[in-house]
ZAMARGU-4260 file (C-alpha; in steps of 0.2 Angstrom, whole numbers, plus 5000, padded with zeros to 4 digits):
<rodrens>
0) 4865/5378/5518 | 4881/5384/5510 | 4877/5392/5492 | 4891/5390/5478 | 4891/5401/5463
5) 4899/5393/5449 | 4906/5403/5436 | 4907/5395/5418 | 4897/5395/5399 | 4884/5387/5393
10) 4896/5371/5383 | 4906/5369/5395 | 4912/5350/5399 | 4908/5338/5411 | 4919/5345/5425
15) 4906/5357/5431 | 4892/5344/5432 | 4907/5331/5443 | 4909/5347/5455 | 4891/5351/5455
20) 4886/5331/5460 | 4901/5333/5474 | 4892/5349/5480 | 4877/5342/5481 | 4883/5325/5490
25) 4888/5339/5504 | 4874/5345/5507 | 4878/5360/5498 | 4869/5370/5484 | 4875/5376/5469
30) 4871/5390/5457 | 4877/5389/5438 | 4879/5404/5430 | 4882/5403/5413 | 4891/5419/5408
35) 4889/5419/5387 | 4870/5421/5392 | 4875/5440/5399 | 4868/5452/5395 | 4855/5442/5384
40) 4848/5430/5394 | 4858/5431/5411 | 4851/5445/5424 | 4861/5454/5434 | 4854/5466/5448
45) 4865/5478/5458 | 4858/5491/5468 | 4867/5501/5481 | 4867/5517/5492 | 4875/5524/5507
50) 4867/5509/5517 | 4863/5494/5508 | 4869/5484/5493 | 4857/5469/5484 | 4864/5458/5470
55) 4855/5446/5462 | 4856/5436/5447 | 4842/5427/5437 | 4843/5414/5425 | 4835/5399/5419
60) 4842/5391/5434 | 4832/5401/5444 | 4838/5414/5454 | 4849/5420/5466 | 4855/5432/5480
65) 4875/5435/5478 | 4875/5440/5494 | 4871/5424/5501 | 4885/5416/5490 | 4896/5409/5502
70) 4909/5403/5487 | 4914/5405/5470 | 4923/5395/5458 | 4928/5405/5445 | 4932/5393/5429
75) 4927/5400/5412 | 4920/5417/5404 | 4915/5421/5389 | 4903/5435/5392 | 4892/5442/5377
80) 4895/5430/5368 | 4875/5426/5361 | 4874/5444/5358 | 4865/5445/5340 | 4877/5443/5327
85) 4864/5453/5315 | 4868/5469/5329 | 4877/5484/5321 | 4896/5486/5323 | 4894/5502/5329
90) 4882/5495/5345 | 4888/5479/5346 | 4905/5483/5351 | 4899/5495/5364 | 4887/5481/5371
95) 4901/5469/5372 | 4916/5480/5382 | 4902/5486/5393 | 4895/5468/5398 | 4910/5462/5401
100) 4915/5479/5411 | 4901/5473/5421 | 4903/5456/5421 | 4921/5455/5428 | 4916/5470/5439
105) 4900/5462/5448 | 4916/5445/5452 | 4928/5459/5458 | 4914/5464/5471 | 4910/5449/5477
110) 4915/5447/5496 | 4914/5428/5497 | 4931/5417/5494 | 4933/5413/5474 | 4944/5401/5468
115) 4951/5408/5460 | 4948/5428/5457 | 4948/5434/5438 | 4963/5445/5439 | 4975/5430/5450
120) 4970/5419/5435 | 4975/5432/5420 | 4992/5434/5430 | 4995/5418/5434 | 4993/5412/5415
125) 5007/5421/5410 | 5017/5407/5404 | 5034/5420/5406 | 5030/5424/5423 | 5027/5404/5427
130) 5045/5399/5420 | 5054/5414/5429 | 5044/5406/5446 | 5047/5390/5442 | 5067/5395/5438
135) 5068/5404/5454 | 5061/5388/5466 | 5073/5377/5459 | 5063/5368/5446 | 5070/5362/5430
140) 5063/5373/5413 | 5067/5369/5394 | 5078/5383/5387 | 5065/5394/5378 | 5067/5410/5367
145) 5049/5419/5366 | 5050/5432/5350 | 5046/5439/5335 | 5063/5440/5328 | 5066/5427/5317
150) 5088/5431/5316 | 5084/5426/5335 | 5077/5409/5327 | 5091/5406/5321 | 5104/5408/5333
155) 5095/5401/5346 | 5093/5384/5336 | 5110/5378/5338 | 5110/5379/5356 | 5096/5366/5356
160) 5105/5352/5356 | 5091/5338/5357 | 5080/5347/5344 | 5069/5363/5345 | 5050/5362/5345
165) 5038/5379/5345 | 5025/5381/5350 | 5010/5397/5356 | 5007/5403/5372 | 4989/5402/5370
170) 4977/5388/5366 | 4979/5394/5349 | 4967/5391/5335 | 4967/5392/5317 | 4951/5391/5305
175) 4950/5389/5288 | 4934/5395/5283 | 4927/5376/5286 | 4932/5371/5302 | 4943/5376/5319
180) 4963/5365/5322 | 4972/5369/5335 | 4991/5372/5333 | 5001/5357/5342 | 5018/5356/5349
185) 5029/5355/5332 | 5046/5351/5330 | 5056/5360/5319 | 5068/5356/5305 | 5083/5366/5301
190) 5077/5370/5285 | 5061/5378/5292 | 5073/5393/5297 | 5075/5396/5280 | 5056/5405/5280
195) 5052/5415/5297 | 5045/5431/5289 | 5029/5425/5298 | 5037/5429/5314 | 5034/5448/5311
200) 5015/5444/5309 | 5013/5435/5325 | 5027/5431/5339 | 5029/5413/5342 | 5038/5402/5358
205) 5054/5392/5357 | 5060/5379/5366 | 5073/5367/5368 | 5065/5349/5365 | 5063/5337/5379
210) 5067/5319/5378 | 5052/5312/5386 | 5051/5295/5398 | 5032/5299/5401 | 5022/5315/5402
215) 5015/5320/5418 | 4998/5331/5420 | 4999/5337/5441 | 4982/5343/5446 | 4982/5353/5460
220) 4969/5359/5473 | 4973/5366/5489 | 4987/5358/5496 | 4980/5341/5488 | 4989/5335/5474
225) 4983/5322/5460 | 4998/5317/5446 | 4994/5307/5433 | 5007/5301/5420 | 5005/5296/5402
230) 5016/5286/5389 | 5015/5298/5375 | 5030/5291/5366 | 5019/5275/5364 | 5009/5283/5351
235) 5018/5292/5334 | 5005/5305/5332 | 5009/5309/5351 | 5028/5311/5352 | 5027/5329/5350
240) 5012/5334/5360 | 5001/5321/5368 | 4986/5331/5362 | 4987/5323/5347 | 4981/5307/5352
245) 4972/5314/5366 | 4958/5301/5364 | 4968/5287/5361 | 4977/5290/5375 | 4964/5295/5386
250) 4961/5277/5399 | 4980/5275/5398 | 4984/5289/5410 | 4992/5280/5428 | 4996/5288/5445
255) 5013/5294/5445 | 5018/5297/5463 | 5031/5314/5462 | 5048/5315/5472 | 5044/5325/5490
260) 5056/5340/5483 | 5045/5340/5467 | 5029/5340/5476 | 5034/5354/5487 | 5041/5365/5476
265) 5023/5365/5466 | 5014/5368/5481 | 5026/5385/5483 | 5023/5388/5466 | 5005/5389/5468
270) 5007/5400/5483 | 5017/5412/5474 | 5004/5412/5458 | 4991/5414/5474 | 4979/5398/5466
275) 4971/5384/5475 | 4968/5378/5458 | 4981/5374/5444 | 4985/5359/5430 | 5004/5356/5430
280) 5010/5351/5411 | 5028/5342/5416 | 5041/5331/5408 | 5050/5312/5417 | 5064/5312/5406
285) 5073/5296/5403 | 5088/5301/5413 | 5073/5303/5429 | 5075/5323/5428 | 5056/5332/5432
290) 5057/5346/5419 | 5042/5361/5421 | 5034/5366/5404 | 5016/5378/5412 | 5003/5379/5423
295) 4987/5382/5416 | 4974/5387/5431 | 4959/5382/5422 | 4965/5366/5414 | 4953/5351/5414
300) 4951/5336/5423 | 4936/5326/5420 | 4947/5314/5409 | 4958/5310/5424 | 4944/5306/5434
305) 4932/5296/5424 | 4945/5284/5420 | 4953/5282/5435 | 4950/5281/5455 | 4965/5288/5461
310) 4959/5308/5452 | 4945/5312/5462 | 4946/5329/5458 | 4929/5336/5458 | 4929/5331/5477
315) 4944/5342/5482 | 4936/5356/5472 | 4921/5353/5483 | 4930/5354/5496 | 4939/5369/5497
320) 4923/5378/5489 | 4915/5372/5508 | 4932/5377/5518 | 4931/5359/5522 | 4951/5359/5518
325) 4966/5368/5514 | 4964/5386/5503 | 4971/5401/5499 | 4962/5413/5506 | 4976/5430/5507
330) 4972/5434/5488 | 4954/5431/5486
</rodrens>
């Protein structure tokens, strides 16, 4: 029986329950590690000498033998995070470099396929090395000024012909002591300008704003492809970023067919980021031009599938966890 190890935390969403079911409905066995309960309730066993080498890993799950993994899919860490918070500063930032020291060298060791390895993932997020990709295979990117320069700002704006939005490169979140927003797509008056000072506090991105037919969201796993396309301009809190009105939106979200040229030149963009796994953010604009904003190589799904036939995501992921179809196994 094929044993898959599933990288993830403890609050994660629904996504890792749809692969887990597709595993199972395989034949398949799954393993859930829930990396925030490392070190504190998460074991990890790594004995080697000139010989041999045992890994194993206990949890409330159960138990396992790493070395009998036959996959990984790699899909959220947050290691140390249920370390006490009464701990003393002085141990307790010790205990959290070298847990996740650990952590992210016991994935590095593994000799199984993952999908996708720690290190591909960091690189691939760059969003600055995803628009000079995308720029080099041909795909349409906004104009975009990254910087922390706010003269920059200012110059650039003009060139912006349709209006410039900003936005972070992060999933950025602010709290304010009461609860956690996250900092949407914005777009940006002239008069905003006028105050940039907090530019030299924290760099911010640019970009030239998109007139928008639809929004597409591209899943891609393997070589399979699932696009889904959403009226965002239907909704006033969504015109800027969809997000806003991700609920509202959420059954609306319709298969959206891509151009062959399109299709192929994500699939080359995947193989140069070396994923088997990635959620395209793109624009249709109204004159039909396909316009790239990111990839995110984690992004979620379980939205797309639950509320329509044509996503069934959690299946491909199965999948190519099994080798059953297409992966990219150079890199892993």
């Amino acid at each position: 029986m094929k044993k898959i190890l599933i990288i993830t935390k403890s609050d994660d969403n629904e996504c890792v329950g749809m692969v887990e079911e597709s595993l199972k409905a395989r034949g398949a066995e799954s393993f859930r590690c829930n990396s925030d309960e490392f070190p504190t309730e998460l074991r990890v066993s790594l004995m080697e000498d000139s010989t041999t080498r045992k890994l194993r890993m206990i949890s409330s799950a159960g138990e396992v033998d790493l070395d009998e993994v036959t996959a990984v899919w790699y899909r959220r860490l947050h290691v140390a995070a249920k370390l006490p918070a009464t701990m003393h500063p002085e141990f307790h930032s010790p205990s959290v470099l070298e847990s996740q020291t650990v952590f992210y060298g016991l994935l590095g060791s593994l000799k199984t396929f993952i999908m996708d390895p720690y290190m591909t993932v960091r690189k691939a997020g760059n969003k600055q090395l995803q628009l000079m990709v995308a720029r080099e295979l041909g795909l349409e990117i906004p104009r975009t000024l990254i910087t922390n320069n706010p003269d920059a700002v200012r110059e650039f704006f003009p060139l912006c012909t349709n209006g410039m939005i900003t936005k972070m490169m992060s999933s950025f979140i602010v709290n304010d002591g009461k609860k956690d927003s996250v900092v949407y797509t914005t777009l940006l008056k002239e008069s905003d300008l006028q105050d940039m000072d907090g530019l030299l506090l924290c760099p911010m991105t640019f970009q030239e704003n998109i007139s928008k037919k639809v929004e597409l969201r591209i899943t891609i796993v393997g070589n399979r492809v699932f696009s889904a396309a959403i009226d965002s301009q239907a909704s006033k809190d969504a015109k800027n970023d969809w997000r806003r009105d991700g609920l509202g939106l959420i059954t609306q979200w319709e298969n959206h067919p891509l151009p062959p040229e399109i299709e192929t030149k994500l699939l080359v963009l995947m193989d140069r980021l070396h994923l088997n796994y990635g959620a395209i953010d793109m624009i249709l604009t109204p004159d039909n031009r396909y316009v790239f904003l990111e990839i995110n190589p984690g992004g979620e799904f379980f939205w797309l599938q639950i509320n329509s036939p044509h996503f069934p995501i959690s299946n491909a992921i199965a999948d190519v966890l099994l080798g059953e179809s297409f992966r990219r196994e150079l890199y892993s």
